[in-house]
C-alpha positions, 0 to 999 in steps of 0.5 A: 500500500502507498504512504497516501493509502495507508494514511487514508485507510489509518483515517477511515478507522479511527473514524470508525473507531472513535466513537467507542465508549464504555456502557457499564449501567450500574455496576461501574467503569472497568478498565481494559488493562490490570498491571499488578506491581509485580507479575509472572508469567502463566504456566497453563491458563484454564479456560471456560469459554460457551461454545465453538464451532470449528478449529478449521481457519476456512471453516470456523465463524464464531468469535470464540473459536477466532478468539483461540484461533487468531495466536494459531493461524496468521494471517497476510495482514493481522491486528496489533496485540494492543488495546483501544482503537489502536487495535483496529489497525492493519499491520503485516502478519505473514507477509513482510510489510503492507502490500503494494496496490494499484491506482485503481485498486484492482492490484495487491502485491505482497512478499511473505516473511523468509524463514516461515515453518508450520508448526510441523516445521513444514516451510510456508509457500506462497502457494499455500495461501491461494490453496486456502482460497480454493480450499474456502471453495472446495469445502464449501467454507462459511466465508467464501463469498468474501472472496469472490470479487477476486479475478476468477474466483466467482467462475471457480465457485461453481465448478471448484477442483483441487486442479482448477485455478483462480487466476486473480491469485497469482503466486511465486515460492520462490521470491515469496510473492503473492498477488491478488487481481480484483474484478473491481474495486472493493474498499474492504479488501484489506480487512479482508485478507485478515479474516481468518479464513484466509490463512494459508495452509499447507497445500496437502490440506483436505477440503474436509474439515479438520478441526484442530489437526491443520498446522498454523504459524502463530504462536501456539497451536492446537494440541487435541480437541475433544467435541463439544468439550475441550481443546488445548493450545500449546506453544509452537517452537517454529514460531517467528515473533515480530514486532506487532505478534508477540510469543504470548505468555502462557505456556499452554492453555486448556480450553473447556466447552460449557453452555450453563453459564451458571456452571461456567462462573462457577468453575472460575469461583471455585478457582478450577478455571482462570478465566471464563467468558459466560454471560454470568446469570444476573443473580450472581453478578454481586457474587461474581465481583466479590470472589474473582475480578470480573471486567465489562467488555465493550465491543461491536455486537447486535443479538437479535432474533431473525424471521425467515421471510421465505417461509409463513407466517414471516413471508408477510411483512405486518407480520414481522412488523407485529414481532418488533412491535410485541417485544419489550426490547428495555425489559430484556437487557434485565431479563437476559444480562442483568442491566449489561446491555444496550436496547436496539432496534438497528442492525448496526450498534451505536459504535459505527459511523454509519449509525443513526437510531431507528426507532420504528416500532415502538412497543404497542401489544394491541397494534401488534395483534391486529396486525397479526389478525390483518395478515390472517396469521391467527394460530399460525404454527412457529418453530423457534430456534435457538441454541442451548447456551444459557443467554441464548435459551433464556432470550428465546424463552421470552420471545417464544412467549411474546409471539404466543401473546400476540396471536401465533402458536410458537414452541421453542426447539434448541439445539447442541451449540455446535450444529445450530448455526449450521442448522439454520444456515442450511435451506432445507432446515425451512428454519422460521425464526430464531435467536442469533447475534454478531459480532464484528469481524472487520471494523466496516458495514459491510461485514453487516450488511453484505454478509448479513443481508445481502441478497446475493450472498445466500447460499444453500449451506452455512448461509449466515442471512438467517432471515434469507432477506432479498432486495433488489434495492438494498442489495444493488446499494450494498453492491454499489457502496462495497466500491467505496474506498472510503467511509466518508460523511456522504457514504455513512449517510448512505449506509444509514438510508440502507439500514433503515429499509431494510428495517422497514421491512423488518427481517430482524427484531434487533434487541440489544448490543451487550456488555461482554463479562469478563470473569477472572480469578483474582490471581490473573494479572495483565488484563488487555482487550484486543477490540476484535478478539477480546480478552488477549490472552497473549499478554496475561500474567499471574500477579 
């Protein structure tokens, strides 16, 4: 990238990131960084996080697998293992600097680092990263379509071979060069290229899943996964630190797998676990704050409950508007968080630019019900999915409840944590409606709105538009505004008008962005946010 590209793009972030502040309702300010006078290092950290879904870099879409997977698969471009905003910004991971780009924006050109291994000390080609691209598409991977405005890519996703080519990726192992060619311009393809499903892997690599046996670069690597209830992370002796990825402090960290939040607090209070992540049961948060050390996390985030317009009685839209209406958005930040969250009617959260508050259905029972009777959905029969996390069943709980009230005839269904996204994402479920939420991949809407509610990005399998929500004219602006090379006023503008139609036709019922609890024992120490993967525990000490 050129001087004038990396400073314009630095701009465009900071912007994104300045608006971002602590809500802590009552239960105070909590800082991000927790430095004991004196400190050491860990040994093994034990940690209780709800749920994941794979151990696979072109598979894996939640942010507690990328919270693991990001200090085991490097990617060309990375994020500073620093706090606040500063931790939106690109630095070089694999490759040795900042790419070169074209004046059109079309080009990108990098040169990995000499001397990369695997953690099999495998060495790392350049052909290994256009491998992981045909590997996103061989193996029908969950982000995929991030990559299709690469030259040829699109034409490769219908037809994809292990022997067949993507000529926009064109690489050299023996100068370490990489170069991607675009169709057009795509302002967020930068961040892009930092997406975990992006990372390379060695080119012997399977399309199938593989979940925590494919070698990484980082500084640990996964050791053994047990399904559904554990993996370790061991530290990778062929690691190579630089200046923006540290070698990362513990020497082994043991992942355990618990839903029941309940369960998952209690392992941290009763010191058989350092650290967890649950969303601790509103009554025990007093508890929580006197026996271990429990910090509020800000971060981008929208859980909100989808309705698949495809299928009855949602394909009606007084329907859907009905739902928004009905729920009581302030009583369930108490209900589900215990006052750590935020009411929300918008798809975006209030940290973005690009945010401007809708408030277009204000709660009203008795107009919900007569739009329920105007649509002639009276005792329709509703399937309500969910999965079986405590936040996440009790939210559902209530909704299944709310729709009940106004006239349908809901039951609730839920599922393993790690077959639900799957699950609805997969068009022959014929899934009606549901709880979810997101988390921000990259600081930019179109991680929202193209992957969320683009029309054009749905797919048959791990389709992540649960709503399968399409529209000629939101999804031609969304088309339009992914060219955009920068989130000036008039662009924010324009993804604010976006936002605010598709809303209107109301595919989701937002309901809060939340404050993470980040729940520790007292004997850790050096406490750091990273703003797109939480809690670094890179950096973690014991005081």
């Amino acid at each position: 990238m050129t001087g004038k590209g990396r400073w314009t793009w630095l701009l465009g972030v900071l912007a994104m990131a300045a608006g971002f502040s602590m809500m802590v309702a009552a239960y105070g300010a909590a800082g991000t960084k927790h430095q004991a006078a004196t400190t050491k290092p860990i040994g093994t950290l034990r940690a209780v996080i709800d749920t994941i879904d794979y151990l696979d870099p072109q598979q894996a879409y939640t942010g507690q697998a990328w919270w693991a997977m990001w200090n085991v698969y490097e990617t060309l471009l990375t994020y500073k293992h620093v706090d606040g905003p500063a931790g939106y910004k690109l630095v070089p991971g694999l490759a040795q600097s900042l790419p070169t780009v074209s004046r059109n924006g079309k080009v990108y050109k990098f040169k990995l680092r000499k001397g990369l291994k695997y953690s099999n000390g495998k060495p790392v080609k350049a052909s290994d990263f256009k491998w992981a691209i045909k590997r996103g598409f061989l193996a029908q991977g969950q982000g995929v379509g991030f990559y299709t405005d690469i030259a040829g890519a699109e034409a490769y996703s219908k037809n994809p071979t292990p022997g067949g080519n993507i000529p926009g990726i064109i690489v050299n192992n023996k100068t370490r060069a990489i170069t991607i060619k675009l169709v057009s311009p795509r302002g967020d393809f930068l961040t892009i290229l930092a997406l975990l499903f992006a990372a390379p892997v060695p080119g012997n690599t399977g399309p199938e899943i593989q979940n925590g046996s494919i070698p990484g670069t980082g500084p640990y690597a996964f050791s053994n996964y047990d399904p559904n209830r554990s993996f370790t992370m061991v530290r990778n002796k062929f690691f190579k630190r630089t200046r923006f990825i540290p070698r990362g402090t513990p020497n082994r960290i043991e992942v355990s797998l618990i839903g029941d939040a309940d369960a998952a607090t209690q392992k941290v209070t009763s010191g058989q676990a350092d650290y967890s992540n649950a969303a601790i049961p509103p009554d025990r948060i007093a508890d929580a704050k006197s026996k271990g050390h429990l910090v509020l996390r800000q971060t981008a985030n929208t859980y909100y409950f989808w309705m698949n317009i495809r299928e009855a009685p949602f394909n009606k839209l007084k329907v859907r508007q009905a739902v928004n209406m009905a729920i009581d958005r302030k009583a369930m930040q108490t209900l589900v968080w215990g006052g750590l969250g935020q009411a929300t009617q918008n798809v975006l959260p209030p940290t973005y630019p690009s945010y401007k508050k809708l408030s277009l259905y204000p709660r009203n029972l008795t107009k919900a019900k007569q739009y329920i009777n105007q649509a002639g959905a009276n005792g329709a029969a509703v399937k309500v999915w969910t999965r079986n996390v405590t936040d996440a069943v009790t939210a559902a709980t209530y909704y299944t409840n709310v729709l009940n009230s106004i006239g349908l005839n809901a039951s609730l269904t839920i599922l393993p944590r790690a077959t639900y996204y799957t699950t609805i994402g997969n068009v022959n479920t014929h899934a009606q409606t549901g709880w979810a939420r997101w988390l921000e991949d990259y600081p930019h809407p179109l991680d929202w709105f193209d992957v969320l509610l683009n029309g054009n990005r749905i797919t048959d399998q791990d389709n992540n538009n649960y709503a399968w929500y399409k529209n000629k004219k939101t999804d031609k602006t969304i088309e339009q505004l992914k060219k955009q090379p920068l989130l000036t006023p008039a662009v924010n503008a324009r993804w604010a008008a976006v936002e605010k139609q598709i809303m209107q036709q109301a595919p989701w019922a937002p309901w809060s962005n939340r404050v993470f609890p980040e729940f520790f024992t007292k004997q850790i120490g050096c406490i750091h946010i990273q703003r797109l993967y939480g809690i670094d525990f890179a950096r973690l000490c014991r005081k």
